[in-house]
DOGUNU-950652 format. One record per residue (C-alpha): x, z, y; residue in three letters. Coordinates in pm, whole numbers, plus 50000, padded with zeros to 5 digits. Each point is the difference from the previous one (the first is absolute). Layout:
XZYAla/...
***
This chain:
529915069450470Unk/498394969049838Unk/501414971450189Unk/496764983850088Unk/496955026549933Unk/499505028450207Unk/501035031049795Unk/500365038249974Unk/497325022950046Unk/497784990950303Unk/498395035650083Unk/503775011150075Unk/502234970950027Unk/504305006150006Unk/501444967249908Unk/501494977250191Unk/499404961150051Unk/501844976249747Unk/501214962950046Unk/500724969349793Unk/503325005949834Unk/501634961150073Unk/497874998650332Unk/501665022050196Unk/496705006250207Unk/498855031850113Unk/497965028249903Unk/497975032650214Unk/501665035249982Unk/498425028349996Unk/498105023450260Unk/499075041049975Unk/498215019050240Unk/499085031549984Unk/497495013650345Unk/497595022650115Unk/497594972350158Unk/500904960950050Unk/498854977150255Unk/500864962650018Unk/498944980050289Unk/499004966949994Unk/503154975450003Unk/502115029049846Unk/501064995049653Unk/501875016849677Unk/501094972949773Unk/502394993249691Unk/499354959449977Unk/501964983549776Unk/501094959150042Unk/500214969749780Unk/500255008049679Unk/500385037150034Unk/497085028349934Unk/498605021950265Unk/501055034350020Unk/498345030949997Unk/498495027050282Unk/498755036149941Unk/498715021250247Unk/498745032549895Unk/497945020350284Unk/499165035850008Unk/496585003150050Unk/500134978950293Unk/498174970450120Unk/501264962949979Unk/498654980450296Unk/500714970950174Unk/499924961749978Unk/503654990149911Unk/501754984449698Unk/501345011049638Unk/501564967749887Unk/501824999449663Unk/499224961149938Unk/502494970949945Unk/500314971550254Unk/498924968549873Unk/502924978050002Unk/501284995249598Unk/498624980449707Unk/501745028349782Unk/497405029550044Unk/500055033150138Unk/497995027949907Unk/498155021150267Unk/501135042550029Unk/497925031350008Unk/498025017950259Unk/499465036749977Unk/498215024750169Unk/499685037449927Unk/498375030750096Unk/498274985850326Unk/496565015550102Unk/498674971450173Unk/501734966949994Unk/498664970150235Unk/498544969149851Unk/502404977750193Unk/502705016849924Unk/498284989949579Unk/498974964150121Unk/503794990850147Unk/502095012349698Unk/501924968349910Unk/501084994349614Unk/499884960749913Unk/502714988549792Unk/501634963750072Unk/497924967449961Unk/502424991549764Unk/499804999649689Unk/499575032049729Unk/499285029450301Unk/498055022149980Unk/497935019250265Unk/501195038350040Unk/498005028650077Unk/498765024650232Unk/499195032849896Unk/498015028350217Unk/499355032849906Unk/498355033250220Unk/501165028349971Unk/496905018549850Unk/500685037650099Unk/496144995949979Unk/498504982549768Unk/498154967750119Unk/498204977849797Unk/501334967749916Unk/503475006250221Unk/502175023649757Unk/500954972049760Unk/501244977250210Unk/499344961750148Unk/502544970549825Unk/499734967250201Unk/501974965949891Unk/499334970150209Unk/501534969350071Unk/498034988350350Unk/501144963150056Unk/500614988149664Unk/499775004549627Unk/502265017949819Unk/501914986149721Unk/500445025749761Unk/498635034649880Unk/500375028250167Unk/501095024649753Unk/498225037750024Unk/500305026749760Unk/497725029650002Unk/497185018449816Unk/497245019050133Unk/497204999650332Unk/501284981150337Unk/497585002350265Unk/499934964550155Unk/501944964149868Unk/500144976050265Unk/500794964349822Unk/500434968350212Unk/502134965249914Unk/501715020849698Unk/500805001849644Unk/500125035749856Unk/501245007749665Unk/499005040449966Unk/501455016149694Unk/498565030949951Unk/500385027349684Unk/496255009950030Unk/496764996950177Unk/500364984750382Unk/496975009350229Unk/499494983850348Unk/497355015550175Unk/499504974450262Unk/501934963350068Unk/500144979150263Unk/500474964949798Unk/501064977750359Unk/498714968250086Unk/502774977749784Unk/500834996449629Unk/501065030849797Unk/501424999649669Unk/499405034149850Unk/501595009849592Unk/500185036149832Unk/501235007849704Unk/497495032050016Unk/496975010450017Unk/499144991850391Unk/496665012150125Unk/498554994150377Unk/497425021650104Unk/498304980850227Unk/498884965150034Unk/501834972550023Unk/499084971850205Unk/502614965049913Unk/501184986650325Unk/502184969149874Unk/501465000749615Unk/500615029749814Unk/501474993249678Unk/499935032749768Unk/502175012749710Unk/499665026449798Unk/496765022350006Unk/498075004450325Unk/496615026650030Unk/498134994650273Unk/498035030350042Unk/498004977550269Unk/498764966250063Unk/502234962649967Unk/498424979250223Unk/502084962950017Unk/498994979950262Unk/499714964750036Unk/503334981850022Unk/501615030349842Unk/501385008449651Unk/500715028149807Unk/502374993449680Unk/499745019049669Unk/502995001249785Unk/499225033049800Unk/496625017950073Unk/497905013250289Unk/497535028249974Unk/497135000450296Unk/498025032949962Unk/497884984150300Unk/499064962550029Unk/501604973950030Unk/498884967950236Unk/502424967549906Unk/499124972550259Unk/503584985350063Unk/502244996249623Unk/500315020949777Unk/502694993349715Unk/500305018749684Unk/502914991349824Unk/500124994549622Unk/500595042549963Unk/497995004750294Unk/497005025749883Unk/497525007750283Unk/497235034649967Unk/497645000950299Unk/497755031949933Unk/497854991950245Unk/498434963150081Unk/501694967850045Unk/498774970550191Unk/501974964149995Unk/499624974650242Unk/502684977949965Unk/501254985949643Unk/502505024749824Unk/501315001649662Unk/500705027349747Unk/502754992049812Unk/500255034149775Unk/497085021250080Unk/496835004950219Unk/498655038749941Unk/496845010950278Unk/498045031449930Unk/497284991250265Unk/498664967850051Unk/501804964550061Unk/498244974450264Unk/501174966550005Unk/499484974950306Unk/500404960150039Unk/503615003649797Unk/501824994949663Unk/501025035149833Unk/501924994949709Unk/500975028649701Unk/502274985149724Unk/499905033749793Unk/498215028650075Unk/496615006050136Unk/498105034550072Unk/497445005250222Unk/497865032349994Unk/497344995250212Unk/498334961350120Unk/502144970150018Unk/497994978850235Unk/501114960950093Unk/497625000050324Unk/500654963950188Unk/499974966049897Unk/503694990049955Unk/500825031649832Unk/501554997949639Unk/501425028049780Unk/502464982849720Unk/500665021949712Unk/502814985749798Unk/501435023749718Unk/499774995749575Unk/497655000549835Unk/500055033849738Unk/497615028149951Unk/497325012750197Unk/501215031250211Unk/501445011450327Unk/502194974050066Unk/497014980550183Unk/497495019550081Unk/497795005950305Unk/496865027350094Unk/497494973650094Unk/500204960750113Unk/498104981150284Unk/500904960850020Unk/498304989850293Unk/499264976450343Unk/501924968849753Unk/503475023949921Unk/500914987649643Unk/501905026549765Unk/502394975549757Unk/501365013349644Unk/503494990649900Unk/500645011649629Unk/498325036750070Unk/497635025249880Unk/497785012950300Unk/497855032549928Unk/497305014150265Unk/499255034149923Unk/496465000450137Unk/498794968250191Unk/500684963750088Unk/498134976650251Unk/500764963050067Unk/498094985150294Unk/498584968950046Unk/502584970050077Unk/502795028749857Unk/501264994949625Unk/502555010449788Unk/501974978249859Unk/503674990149785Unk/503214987650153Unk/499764963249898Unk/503504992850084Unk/501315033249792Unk/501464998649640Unk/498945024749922Unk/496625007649759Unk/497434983750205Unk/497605027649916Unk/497735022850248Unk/499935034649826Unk/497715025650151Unk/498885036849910Unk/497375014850179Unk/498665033649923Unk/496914996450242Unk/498104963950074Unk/501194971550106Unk/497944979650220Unk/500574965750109Unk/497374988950290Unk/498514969650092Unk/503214970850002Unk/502705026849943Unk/502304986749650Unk/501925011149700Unk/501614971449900Unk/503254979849807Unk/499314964050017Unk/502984994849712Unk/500495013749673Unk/498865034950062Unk/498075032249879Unk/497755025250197Unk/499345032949885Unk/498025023350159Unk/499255037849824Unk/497605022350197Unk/496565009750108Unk/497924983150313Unk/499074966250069Unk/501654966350096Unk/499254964550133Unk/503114981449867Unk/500664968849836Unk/502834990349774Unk/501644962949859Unk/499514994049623Unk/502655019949808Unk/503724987049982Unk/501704996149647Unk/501255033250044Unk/497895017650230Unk/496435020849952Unk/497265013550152Unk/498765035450000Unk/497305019350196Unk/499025030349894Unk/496525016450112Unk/500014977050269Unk/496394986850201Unk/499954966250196Unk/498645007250284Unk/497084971450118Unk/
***
């Protein structure tokens, strides 16, 4: 075994603890059971704990059709008394055809407090003589109840599990294809979640603390984070429902977020790779940010006062690199150009007291380029403005209030088919 991840294969574990070579600490053995039925009353307990420095073991206990009941303990944890890091064992159960939830909720599996341990696992299966939905692939749980653990967990397998149960753990899943989860419970502490495959969860999923992500993540549901949350993306995440971000969302420099559905912000968030909604994006008294690319299908709509949409990416051709359906600055929200191109397919709005406006503390070309295939109107005090050396251009059909400084050295001014509206 590893000497301070759990390891083997956690839906049928056969290894036995390991310790720190120059320690001399010690590690869990190894339990196998093999019954009819199983019943483990509170206070009782099966256990292969391992002890400073030294992983815990493992326990399998396969029962024939039978049911699993009671309120006792599976412990294959590691007492925490070392600074050197011990590994938590594996948990399985096989065949069952009922198993009680405390006998689920009292499985113990924490590695040391010290440091590089992982969490282990627990692994539950039925026995499925008859098929029942959602039960015949089996339940994985890794937790780590009074602290956080220190390292990954490492978990190889490819294919559908039924339930992941994450809490206070780091999981590194290596996997040769396509993981599905059909349904998660994501516990009330910090997670730390990285694939190298394909991992889709069909369900929502609902952040309870920090969830950092690697790899590639569908979500065939809805992300909601809530406020004081945050969800972490290091590669790319995929919601096929919507997705709700009022705690912190973090996209890393690779990070690449879809959302097929709509996608409302209210608290300040920033894109560093990509930004990709096929409904309609609603921003609220916040600062989104995009630094490269921008698609939006349907409306983007900046709908309170303090909201502000910063696009910040070069400046080159016209095309799908920024590009939204239609465009509604209003109730004072400001949209701000950084270097980019910005193309509406159909139509753009900017209410009164709302503008659009350049990055005056960028380097970059202080320039607000706009392509609207409908009409742009600006109403009543609503702006289009760069108050430095600066060109607007505005290509179209419909009608606009706007107003514009006297052209820079190296700027113009462009309107075609446009009416001022009196």
């Amino acid at each position: 075994m590893l000497l301070f991840d759990s390891d083997g294969d956690f839906r049928d574990p056969d290894e036995l603890g390991s310790y720190a070579a120059n320690v001399g600490h010690y590690a869990g053995g190894r339990i196998r059971i093999s019954a009819s039925w199983l019943r483990l009353d509170t206070d009782a307990r099966i256990s292969a704990r391992g002890r400073d420095g030294g992983s815990g073991g493992t326990v399998s206990l396969n029962v024939d059709g039978g049911e699993v009941s009671g309120a006792g303990v599976i412990d294959v944890s590691v007492r925490h008394s070392s600074s050197y890091g011990g590994g938590g064992g594996r948990v399985a159960v096989l065949g069952y055809s009922v198993i009680d939830p405390d006998i689920v909720k009292n499985v113990r599996m924490e590695g040391d407090s010290g440091d590089r341990a992982g969490a282990g696992t627990f692994f539950h299966k039925a026995s499925c003589v008859e098929a029942k939905p959602g039960q015949c692939n089996g339940h994985l749980v890794i937790r780590s109840p009074d602290f956080r653990a220190s390292y990954d967990t490492p978990i190889s397998y490819s294919g559908t599990m039924d339930t992941v149960e994450l809490s206070r753990v780091q999981v590194k899943w290596s996997a040769s294809s396509t993981l599905t989860i059909s349904a998660h419970k994501i516990q009330d502490s910090n997670v730390q979640f990285t694939s190298t495959a394909m991992t889709i969860f069909k369900m929502d999923l609902k952040v309870l603390d920090i969830f950092i992500l690697g790899g590639q993540l569908v979500v065939e549901g809805n992300v909601e984070v809530p406020s004081s949350k945050s969800l972490q993306v290091q590669s790319s995440l995929h919601v096929k429902g919507n997705l709700d971000v009022a705690g912190s969302l973090i996209s890393d420099s690779s990070g690449v977020v879809r959302v097929d559905g709509d996608a409302t912000f209210t608290s300040t968030t920033t894109f560093n790779r990509k930004l990709e909604v096929k409904g309609s994006l609603f921003l609220d008294n916040v600062k989104l940010t995009v630094n490269k690319e921008f698609k939006v299908d349907q409306l983007v709509r900046l709908r309170q006062s303090s909201a502000n949409l910063q696009l910040n990416m070069d400046m080159s051709s016209f095309g799908d690199g920024c590009r939204v359906g239609e465009l509604d600055v209003e109730a004072g929200a400001i949209l701000t150009f950084a270097g980019v191109h910005l193309t509406v397919d159909r139509n753009a709005t900017v209410a009164a007291n709302s503008k659009i406006t350049h990055d005056r503390t960028s380097n970059k070309q202080h320039t607000i380029d706009l392509k609207v295939g409908g009409g742009l109107w600006v109403k009543g005090s609503g702006q289009i403005n760069v108050d430095e050396k600066s060109s607007y251009r505005h290509e179209g059909r419909g009608m606009s209030r706007a107003s514009h400084g006297g052209k820079g050295s190296d700027g113009y001014a462009t309107c075609e088919c446009v009416r001022f509206a009196g």
